[in-house]
Structures are given as structure tokens and as C-alpha cells.
C-alpha positions as CSV (number, residue, x, y, z in Angstrom):
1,X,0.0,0.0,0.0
2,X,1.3,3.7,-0.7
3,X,1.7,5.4,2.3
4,X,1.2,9.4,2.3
5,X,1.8,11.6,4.5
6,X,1.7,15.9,4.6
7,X,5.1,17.4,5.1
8,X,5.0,20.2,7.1
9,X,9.0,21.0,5.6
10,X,7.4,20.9,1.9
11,X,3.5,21.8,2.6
12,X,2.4,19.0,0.5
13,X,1.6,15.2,1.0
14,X,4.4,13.0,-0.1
15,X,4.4,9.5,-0.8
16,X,6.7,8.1,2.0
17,X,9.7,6.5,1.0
18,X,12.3,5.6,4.2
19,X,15.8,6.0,3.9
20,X,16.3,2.3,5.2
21,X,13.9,0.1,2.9
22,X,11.2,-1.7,5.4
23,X,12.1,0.3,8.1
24,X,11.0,3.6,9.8
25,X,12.3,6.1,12.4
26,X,10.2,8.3,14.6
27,X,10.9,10.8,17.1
28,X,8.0,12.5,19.2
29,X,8.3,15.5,21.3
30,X,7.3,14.3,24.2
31,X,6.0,16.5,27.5
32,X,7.7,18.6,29.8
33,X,7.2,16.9,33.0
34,X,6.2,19.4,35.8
35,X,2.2,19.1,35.6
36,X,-0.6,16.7,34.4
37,X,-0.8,16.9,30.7
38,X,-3.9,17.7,29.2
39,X,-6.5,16.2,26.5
40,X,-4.8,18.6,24.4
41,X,-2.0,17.5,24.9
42,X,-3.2,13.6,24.3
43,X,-4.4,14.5,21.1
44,X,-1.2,14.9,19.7
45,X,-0.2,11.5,21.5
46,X,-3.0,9.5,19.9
47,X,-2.4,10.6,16.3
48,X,1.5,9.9,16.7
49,X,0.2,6.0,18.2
50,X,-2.0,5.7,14.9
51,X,1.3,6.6,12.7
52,X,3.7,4.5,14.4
53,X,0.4,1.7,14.5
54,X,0.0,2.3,10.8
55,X,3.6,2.0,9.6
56,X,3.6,-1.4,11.4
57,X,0.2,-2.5,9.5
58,X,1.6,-1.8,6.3
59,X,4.3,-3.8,7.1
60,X,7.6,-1.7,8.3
61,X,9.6,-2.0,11.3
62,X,9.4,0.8,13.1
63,X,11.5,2.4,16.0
64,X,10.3,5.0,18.0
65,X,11.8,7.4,20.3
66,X,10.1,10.3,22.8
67,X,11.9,12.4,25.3
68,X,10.8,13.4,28.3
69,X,11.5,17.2,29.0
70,X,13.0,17.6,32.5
71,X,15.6,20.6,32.2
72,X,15.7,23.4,30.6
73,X,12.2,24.2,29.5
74,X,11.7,27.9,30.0
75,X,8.8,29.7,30.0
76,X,9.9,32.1,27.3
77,X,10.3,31.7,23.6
78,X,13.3,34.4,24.1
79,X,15.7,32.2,26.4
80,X,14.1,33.9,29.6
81,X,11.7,32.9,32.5
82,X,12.4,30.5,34.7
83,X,12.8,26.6,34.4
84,X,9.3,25.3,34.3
85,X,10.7,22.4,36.3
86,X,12.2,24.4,38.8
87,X,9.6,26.3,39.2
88,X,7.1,23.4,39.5
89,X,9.4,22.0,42.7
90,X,9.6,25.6,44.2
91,X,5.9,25.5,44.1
92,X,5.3,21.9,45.3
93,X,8.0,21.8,47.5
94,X,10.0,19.1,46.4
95,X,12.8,18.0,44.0
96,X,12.9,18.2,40.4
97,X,13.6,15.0,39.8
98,X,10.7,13.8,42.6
99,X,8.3,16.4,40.5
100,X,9.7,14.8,37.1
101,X,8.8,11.1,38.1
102,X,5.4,11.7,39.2
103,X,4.3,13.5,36.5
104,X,5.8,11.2,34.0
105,X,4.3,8.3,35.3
106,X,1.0,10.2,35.5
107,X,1.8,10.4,31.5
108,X,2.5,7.0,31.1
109,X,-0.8,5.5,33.1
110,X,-2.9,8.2,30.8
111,X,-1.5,6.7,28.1
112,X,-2.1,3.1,29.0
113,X,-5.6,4.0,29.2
114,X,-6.2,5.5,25.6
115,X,-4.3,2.3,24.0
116,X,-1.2,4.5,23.1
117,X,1.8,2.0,23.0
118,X,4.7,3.2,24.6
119,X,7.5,4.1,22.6
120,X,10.7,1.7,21.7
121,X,12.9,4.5,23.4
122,X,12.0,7.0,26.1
123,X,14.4,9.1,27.0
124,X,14.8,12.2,29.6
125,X,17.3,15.1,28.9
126,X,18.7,15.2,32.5
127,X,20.1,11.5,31.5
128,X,22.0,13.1,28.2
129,X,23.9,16.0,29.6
130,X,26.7,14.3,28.1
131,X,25.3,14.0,24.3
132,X,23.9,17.8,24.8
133,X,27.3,18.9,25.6
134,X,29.1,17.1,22.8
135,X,26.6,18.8,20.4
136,X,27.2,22.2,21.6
137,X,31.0,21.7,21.1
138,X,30.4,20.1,17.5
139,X,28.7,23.4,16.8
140,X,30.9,25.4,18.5
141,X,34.1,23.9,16.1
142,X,32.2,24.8,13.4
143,X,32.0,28.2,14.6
144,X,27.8,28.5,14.7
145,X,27.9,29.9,18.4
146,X,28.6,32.7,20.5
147,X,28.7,33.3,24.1
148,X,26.8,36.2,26.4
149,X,26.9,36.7,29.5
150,X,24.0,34.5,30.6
151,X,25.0,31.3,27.9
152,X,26.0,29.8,24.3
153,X,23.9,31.0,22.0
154,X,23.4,30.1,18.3
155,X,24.2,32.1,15.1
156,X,21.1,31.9,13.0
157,X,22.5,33.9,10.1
158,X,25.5,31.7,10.0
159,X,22.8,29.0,8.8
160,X,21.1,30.1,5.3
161,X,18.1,27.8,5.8
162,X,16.9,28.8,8.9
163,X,13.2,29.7,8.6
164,X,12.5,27.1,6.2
165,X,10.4,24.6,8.4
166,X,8.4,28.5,9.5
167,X,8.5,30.1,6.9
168,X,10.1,32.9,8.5
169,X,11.3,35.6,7.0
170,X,14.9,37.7,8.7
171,X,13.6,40.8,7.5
172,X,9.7,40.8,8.4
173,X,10.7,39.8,11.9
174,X,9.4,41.9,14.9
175,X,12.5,41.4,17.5
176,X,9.8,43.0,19.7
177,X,7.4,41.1,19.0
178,X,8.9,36.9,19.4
179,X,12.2,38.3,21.8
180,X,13.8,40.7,23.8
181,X,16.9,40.8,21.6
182,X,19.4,41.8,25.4
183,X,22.7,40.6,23.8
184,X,21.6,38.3,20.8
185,X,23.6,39.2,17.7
186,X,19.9,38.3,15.4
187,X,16.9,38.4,16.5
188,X,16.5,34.6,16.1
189,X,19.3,33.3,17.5
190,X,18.6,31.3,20.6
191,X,20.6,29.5,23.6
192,X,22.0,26.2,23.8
193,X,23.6,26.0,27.2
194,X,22.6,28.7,29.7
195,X,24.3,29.5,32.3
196,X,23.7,29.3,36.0
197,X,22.6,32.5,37.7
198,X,24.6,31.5,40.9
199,X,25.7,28.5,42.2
200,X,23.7,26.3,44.6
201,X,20.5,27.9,43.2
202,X,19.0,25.9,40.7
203,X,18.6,21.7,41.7
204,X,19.5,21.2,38.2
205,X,23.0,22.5,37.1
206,X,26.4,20.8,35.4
207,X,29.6,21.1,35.1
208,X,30.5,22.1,31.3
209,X,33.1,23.8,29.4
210,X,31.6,27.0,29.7
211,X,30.9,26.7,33.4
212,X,28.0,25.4,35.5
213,X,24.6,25.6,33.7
214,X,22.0,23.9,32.1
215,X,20.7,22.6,28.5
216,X,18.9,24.4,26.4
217,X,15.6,22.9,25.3
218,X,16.0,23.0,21.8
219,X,19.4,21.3,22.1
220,X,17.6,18.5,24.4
221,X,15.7,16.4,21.2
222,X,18.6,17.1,18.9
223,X,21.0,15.7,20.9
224,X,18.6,12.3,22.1
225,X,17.4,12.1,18.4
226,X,20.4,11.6,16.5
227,X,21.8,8.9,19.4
228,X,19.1,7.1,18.8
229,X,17.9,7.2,15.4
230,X,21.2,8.5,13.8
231,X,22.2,11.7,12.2
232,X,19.3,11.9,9.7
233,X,16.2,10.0,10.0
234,X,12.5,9.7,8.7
235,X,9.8,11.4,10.8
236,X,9.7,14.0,13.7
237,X,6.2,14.8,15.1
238,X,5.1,17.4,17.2
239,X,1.8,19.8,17.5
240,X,1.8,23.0,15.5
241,X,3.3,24.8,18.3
242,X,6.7,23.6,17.7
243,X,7.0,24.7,14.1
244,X,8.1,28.5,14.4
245,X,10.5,28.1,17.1
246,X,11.5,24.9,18.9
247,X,11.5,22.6,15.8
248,X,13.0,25.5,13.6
249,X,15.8,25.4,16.0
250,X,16.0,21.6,16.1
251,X,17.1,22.2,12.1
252,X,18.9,24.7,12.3
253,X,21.6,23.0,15.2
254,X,21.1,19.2,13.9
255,X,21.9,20.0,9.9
256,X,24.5,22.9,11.5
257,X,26.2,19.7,13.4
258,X,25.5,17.1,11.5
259,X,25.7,18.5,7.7
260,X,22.7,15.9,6.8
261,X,20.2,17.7,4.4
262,X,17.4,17.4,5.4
263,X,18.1,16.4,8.7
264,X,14.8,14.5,9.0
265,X,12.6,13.5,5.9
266,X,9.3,14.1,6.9
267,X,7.7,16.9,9.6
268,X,4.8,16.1,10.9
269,X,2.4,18.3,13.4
270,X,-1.2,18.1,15.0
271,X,-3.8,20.3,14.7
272,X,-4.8,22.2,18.6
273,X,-7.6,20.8,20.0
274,X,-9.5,23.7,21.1
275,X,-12.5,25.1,23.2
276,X,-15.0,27.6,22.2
277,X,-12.5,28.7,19.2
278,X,-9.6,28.9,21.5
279,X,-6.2,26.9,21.8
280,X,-6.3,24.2,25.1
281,X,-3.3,24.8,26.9
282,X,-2.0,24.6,29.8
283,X,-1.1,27.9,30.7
284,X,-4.8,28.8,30.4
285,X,-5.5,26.5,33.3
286,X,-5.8,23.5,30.9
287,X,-9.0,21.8,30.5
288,X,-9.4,18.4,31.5
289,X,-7.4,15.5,32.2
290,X,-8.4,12.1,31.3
291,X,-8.9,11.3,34.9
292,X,-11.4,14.2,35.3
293,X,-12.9,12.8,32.2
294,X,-13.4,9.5,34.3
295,X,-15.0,11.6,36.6
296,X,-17.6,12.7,34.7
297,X,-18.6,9.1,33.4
298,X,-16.2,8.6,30.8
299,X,-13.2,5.8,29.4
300,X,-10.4,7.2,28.2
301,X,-11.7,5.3,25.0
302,X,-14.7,7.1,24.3
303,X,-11.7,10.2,24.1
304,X,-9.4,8.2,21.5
305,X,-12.8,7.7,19.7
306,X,-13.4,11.3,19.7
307,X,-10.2,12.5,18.5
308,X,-10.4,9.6,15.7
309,X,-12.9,11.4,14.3
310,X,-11.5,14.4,13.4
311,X,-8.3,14.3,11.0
312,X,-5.2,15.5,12.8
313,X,-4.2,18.2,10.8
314,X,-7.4,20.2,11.4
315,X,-8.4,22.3,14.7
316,X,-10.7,19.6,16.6
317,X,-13.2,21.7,18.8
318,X,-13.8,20.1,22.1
319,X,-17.2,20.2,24.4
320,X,-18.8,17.5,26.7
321,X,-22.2,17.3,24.5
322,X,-19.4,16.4,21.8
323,X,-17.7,13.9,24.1
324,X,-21.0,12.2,24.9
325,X,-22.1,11.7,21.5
326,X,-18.5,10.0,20.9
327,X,-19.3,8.0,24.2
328,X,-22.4,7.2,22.6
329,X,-21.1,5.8,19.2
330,X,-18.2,4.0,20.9
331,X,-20.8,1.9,23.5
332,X,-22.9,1.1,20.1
333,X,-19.6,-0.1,18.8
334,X,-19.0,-2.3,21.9
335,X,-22.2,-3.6,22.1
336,X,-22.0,-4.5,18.4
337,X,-18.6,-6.8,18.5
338,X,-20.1,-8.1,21.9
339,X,-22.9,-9.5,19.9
340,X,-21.1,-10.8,17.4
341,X,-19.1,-12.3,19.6
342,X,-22.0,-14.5,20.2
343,X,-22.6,-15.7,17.3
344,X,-20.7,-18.0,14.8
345,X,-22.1,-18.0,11.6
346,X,-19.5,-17.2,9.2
347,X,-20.0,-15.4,5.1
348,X,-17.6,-14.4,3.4
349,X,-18.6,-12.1,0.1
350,X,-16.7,-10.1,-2.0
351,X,-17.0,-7.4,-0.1
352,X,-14.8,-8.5,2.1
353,X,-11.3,-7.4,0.4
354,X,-12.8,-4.1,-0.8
355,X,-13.6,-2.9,3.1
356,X,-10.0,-4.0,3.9
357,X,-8.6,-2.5,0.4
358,X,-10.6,0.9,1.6
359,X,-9.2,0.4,4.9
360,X,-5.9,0.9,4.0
361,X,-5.7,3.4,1.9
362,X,-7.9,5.6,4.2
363,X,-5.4,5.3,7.1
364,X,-2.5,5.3,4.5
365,X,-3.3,8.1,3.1
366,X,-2.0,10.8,5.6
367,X,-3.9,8.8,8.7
368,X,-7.6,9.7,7.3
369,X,-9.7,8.4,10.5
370,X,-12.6,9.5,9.6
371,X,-12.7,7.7,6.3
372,X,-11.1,4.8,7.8
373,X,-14.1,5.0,10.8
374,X,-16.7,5.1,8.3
375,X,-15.2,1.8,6.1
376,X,-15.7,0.3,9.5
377,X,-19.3,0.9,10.3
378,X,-19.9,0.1,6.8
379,X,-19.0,-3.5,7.9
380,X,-20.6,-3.2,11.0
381,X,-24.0,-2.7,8.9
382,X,-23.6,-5.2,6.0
383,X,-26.1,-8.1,6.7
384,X,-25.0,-10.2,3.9
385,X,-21.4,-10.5,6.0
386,X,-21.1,-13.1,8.4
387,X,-20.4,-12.5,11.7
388,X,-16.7,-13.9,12.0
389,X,-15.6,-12.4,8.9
390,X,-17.4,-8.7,10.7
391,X,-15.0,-9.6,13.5
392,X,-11.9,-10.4,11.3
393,X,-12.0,-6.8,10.1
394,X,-13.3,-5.3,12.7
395,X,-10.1,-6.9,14.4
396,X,-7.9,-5.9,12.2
397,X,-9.0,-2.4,11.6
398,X,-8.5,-1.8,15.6
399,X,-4.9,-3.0,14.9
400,X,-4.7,0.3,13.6
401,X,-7.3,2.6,15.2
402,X,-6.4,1.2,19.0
403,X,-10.2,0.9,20.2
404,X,-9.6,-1.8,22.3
405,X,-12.3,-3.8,20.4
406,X,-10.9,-7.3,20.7
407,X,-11.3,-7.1,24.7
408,X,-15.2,-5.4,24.5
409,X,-17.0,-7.1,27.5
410,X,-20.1,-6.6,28.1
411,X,-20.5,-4.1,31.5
412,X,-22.2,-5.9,34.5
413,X,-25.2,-3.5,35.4
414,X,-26.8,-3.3,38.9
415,X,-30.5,-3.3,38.1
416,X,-32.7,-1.9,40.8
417,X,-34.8,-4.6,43.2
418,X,-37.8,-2.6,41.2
419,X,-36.9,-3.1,38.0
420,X,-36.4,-6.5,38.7
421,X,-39.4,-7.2,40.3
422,X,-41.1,-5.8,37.2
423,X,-39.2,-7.9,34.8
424,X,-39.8,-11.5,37.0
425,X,-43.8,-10.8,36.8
426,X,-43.3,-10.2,33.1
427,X,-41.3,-13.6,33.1
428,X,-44.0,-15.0,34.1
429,X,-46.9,-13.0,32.2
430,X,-45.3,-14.2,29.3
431,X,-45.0,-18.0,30.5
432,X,-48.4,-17.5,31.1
433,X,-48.8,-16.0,27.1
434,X,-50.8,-13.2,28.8
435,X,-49.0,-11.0,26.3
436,X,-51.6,-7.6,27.0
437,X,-50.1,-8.0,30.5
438,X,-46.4,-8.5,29.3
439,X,-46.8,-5.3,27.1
440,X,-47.9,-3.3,29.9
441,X,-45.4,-4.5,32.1
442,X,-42.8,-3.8,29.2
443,X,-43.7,0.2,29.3
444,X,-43.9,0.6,33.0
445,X,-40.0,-0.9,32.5
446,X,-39.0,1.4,30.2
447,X,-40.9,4.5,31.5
448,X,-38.7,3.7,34.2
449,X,-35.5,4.3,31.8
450,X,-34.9,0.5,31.3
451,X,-35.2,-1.7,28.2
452,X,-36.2,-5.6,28.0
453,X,-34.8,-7.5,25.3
454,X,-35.9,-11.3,24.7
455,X,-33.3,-13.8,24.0
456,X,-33.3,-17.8,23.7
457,X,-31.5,-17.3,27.3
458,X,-34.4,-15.5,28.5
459,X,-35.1,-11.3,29.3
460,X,-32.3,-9.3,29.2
461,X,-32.4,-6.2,30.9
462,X,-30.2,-2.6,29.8
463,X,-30.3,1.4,30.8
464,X,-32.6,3.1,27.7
């Protein structure tokens, strides 16, 4: 199958061709650990799970690498602010490396929940000062950097390309308007090892050739990237965030060090999810996170489903009433492959290779989900299919699309003494064939926001 997929570097879909023949590289941007991450945030998780599962259904061997972001994350695109970590352990407290590890594996148990698989390589930046210091130095012999008083900076105009992943134009640049420009030399040049204010005072600091400090953040996925993927490789990810500035820089300091071009192949970035028209983030206070979700009544699969039904590269606008109709559509789903569970009459028609033909090219062609979705409930409503061969697709469809369908149960309910009362003298109304007194019975159920179903096994009772 021809796999495409929309270059953010080109703005254009391209077929996908991987440097290494059957093989793939991927490297996600992963969080910065100092707080709960967000549905936002998740969104961009899910989609890079369907790419990494889609690769692998089409075949390739894929390995896939995420960092973990717990150094050197400022809150300012202009190399100022303070450390969002350290800031998160003044305010809680604790250590940075306590504050890191909690709020990681809050990230990881979120992500068991909506089906994400982890990644082949997970790596965190404080474990790579090493590589990060190597890669400044590489630049540094190359003579790409500079030093100011508070770090190493890098010397965008020394690199020809830079701007191309943004767009960005030297000249139409408002220094006021992206950076306080203090002792830059261009207005997008940007640091790569900062150093420490004063000793003792920051939890995270190293020794370096330039003195105690810290990494930058740019320098961070640059550095983790190339040790484990190699000094080019096929596809970075990230949300749409990271194009103007912290993937730009990513370039610019990989193909300054490394002399690959293009460092990697294929850029690809999510779509915000937003609320009411506005970006969900988590210096707005956030949202939700998928345990407040829970909260409210809902599986962190009903969220996956929602997200799957929007393609990735446009703005998906988020509201509970949304949420609940995805809920809704998801426990149909369920229900469906629980039923056919039950059953073992098997059809195949000819139908059957054209669903999984349209399958594939849907999610092969730039991950189109809600294409690929809709070739799924296509099989879920053909009645000449037989129920096995539903589930073989179904089955192998969720290979892909992560729904969790093989392992649909169905829930137990606690039905109310009343209810059941109700349903024993229909039982027997109906063993009786008084059927004017089993319909009447049957309303007073469901005015009572239950449904009776008859099956060879006898009544079976669900919420309307």
C-alpha cells in the first residue's frame, strides 16, 4: 500500500519513502514533566500511536523514540523565565527529579488508558547532559555559536536555511514582538547552554566547558534524536506549536552539526484541539485531564474515539455534548462486537477485500480516520457478512485505530430490586402467554429508563 503523509517542511503530501527500505524512524516531542498533561495535549499522542500503528500494518519496522523534558524548559520563547521544572518544585515543595517522576508516570498511566503503545525509546534530557554537551561543542568547532553573558547562544544567520520549516522571513521579523533581543547578535538566535545564575540555586545544574549551567531545550531532542535514530532519519512529530521556534531550532543545530540535508525527511504536526474557538493549553489553566474525564462518566476510550474522528491536521473543537455523542457511538460499537461475539455464523462475500482495500488506503493516506471509521461501520451494517468475517476486520482495523475492540465485554449492570421485580412478573406473564399483561409491564419498565430484550437465554435487561 502507498503510504502518504503531509510534510509540514514541503506543505504538500508525499508519498513516503524511508531512507532504510522496510524500516521507519520516529521521534516525538514528548511532554515537559512538571504538571498533568492535558487532553490537548493527548491528542497529539493518539495521532503519533496511529502513525507509528500504521507503519507497522503496512508492514515496516518501526522504532520510536520520545523524550521526556526535564531541564531546561523555559517559559519564554526568548531564552528567559524561569525553568518550568524548577519552578514546579519551588511551588510543590520538592525536587525536580521527585516532581519529574510523578508527573511522567502520571503520562504513562494516561496513556495506558487510551491504547497509546509506549514508545521503543523513552528518554529524559537530564540522563543526556553528556550528548547535549558534545553537540554544543560540535557546533561550536564549526564556529555556529557565540557566548553572552548568561549562555551559548546560536548564530542563525551563519545557517542560510533557517526559517525554512516556519516560513520565517529575517527581514519581516518583529524582535519585539517573538524576543527581547538583550545581547543576541539576530533576533533569532537562541541559547544552547545557559548558564547558572549562581551556584547552589537551581537543583539542576552541570559542570560544562563553559561553566556550571543547564541545557537548552532545543538542544535537548537534537541531541537524544540523533543517538538514537542516527544523524538523519525519517519522521519527527510534534503539535503546531513547535514549528516557528523549537523545531526550527531543532534544524537549524542538527543540519549545523550534522551537515545531513534534510536532517529529518518528513515533519509532521497536530492540529490544537481547542474550546470555544480557543487553543487548550495549559497555561490557560488546561482543560481536563483524562482522569477528570473518568469523573464525569467517561473511558479514556470514548476520548481516543473522539479525536479519531476528526483528521489530525485540522483544529478539533472540544465540548462535553461532543464527548458524549463520541461515548455514545463508541458503547454502540461495543455492544456490536459483543454481539457478534455471540454468534458463529460465518460469510464471506466479496465485499470483504474491498472494506480492507478501503481500509488501508484511508489510514495510508495521511492517517484519514474518519474515512477509515466510516469503512468500519460500513462492515458493522452489511447483513450479507457473516459475523466472523465482521469480526476479522473489525479486528484488524482496531490494529490500527487502537479501540480496544478485541477485549469489548459486556458491563455488568446493577438493576434496581424494582426493576427487577417488574421484569420476574413479566417472566411469568409471558409463561403465562398473557401477552396484554407483558406489554404493559414492558412500558412501565421502560418509562422507568430501562429496556427488556428477549433472548433464547431468557429477558435481558439494559439502561434506555
Amino acid at each position: 500500500m502507498t503510504i502518504k503523509l503531509y510534510n509540514t517542511l514541503t506543505r504538500k503530501k508525499e508519498e513516503f519513502k524511508p531512507i532504510k527500505a522496510g524500516e521507519a524512524g520516529i521521534y516525538t516531542c514528548g511532554p515537559t514533566v512538571y504538571w498533568f498533561q492535558h487532553i490537548g495535549n493527548f491528542r497529539a499522542y493518539i495521532s503519533w500511536d496511529l502513525l507509528k500503528r500504521m507503519l507497522i500494518h503496512n508492514g515496516l519496522k518501526v522504532r520510536h523514540v520520545m523524550n521526556y523534558t526535564d531541564v531546561g524548559h523555559l517559559t519564554s520563547d526568548a531564552d528567559e523565565g524561569e525553568d518550568k521544572m524548577e519552578k514546579a518544585a519551588a511551588k510543590e515543595g520538592k525536587k525536580a527529579s521527585d516532581i519529574a517522576k510523578f508527573y511522567a508516570e502520571a503520562f504513562e498511566k494516561d496513556a495506558k488508558k487510551l491504547n497509546i503503545i509506549t514508545p521503543d525509546v523513552v528518554c529524559k534530557a537530564t540522563e543526556h547532559i553528556k550528548e547535549q554537551i558534545e553537540l554544543v561543542q560540535n557546533l561550536e568547532k564549526k564556529g555556529l555559536t557565540y557566548k553572552t553573558s548568561d549562555g551559548i547562544y546560536y548564530d542563525t544567520s551563519k545557517f542560510p536555511d533557517y526559517g525554512k520549516l516556519g516560513k520565517i522571513s529575517f527581514e519581516g521579523l518583529d524582535a519585539g514582538k517573538r524576543v527581547d533581543m538583550g545581547e543576541k547578535k539576530n533576533k533569532t538566535d537562541f541559547a544552547l547552554w545557559k548558564f547558572s545564575e549562581e551556584k547552589g540555586k537551581r537543583q539542576q545544574e552541570w559542570e560544562s566547558p563553559w561553566g556550571l549551567g543547564f541545557p537548552g531545550w532545543h538542544i535537548e531532542c537534537s541531541a537524544m534524536s540523533s543517538k538514537y535514530l542516527g544523524e538523519q532519519f525519517d519522521i519527527h512529530t510534534g503539535g503546531e506549536d513547535h514549528i516557528q521556534v523549537h523545531h526550527q531550532n531543532e534544524i537549524a543545530q542538527s543540519e549545523g552539526a550534522f551537515g545531513k540535508k534534510p536532517w529529518v525527511r518528513y515533519w509532521m504536526h497536530v492540529a490544537f484541539l481547542t474550546f470555544k474557538g480557543e487553543k487548550v493549553s495549559k497555561s490557560k489553566g488546561g482543560l481536563y485531564t483524562i482522569s477528570e474525564l473518568e469523573e464525569q462518566g467517561f473511558n479514556a476510550l470514548d476520548y481516543r474515539y473522539f479525536c479519531l474522528g476528526t483528521h489530525y491536521k485540522k483544529p478539533l473543537n472540544f465540548s462535553i455534548e461532543a464527548l458524549e455523542g463520541a461515548k455514545a457511538t463508541m458503547t454502540r460499537l461495543k455492544n456490536l462486537i459483543i454481539e457478534l461475539k455471540s454468534k458463529d455464523d460465518s460469510k464471506k462475500t466479496a465485499d470483504y477485500d474491498s472494506y480492507k482495500k478501503k481500509f488501508d488506503e484511508a489510514i495510508s493516506d495521511d492517517l484519514n480516520t474518519p474515512l477509515a471509521l466510516a469503512v468500519l461501520w460500513d462492515v458493522m451494517r452489511d447483513n450479507q457478512l457473516g459475523s466472523k468475517e465482521k469480526l476479522e476486520l473489525a479486528f484488524s482495523f482496531d490494529e490500527v485505530l487502537g479501540l480496544g475492540l478485541k477485549s469489548a465485554e459486556a458491563e455488568a449492570i446493577e438493576v434496581p430490586d424494582e426493576i427487577m421485580a417488574l421484569a420476574d412478573k413479566r417472566a411469568e406473564a409471558r409463561k403465562n402467554k398473557d401477552w396484554a399483561a407483558s406489554d404493559k409491564i414492558r412500558d412501565k419498565i421502560k418509562a422507568k429508563g430501562w429496556i427488556v430484550e428477549d433472548k433464547k437465554e431468557g429477558q435481558k435487561l439494559k439502561k434506555a
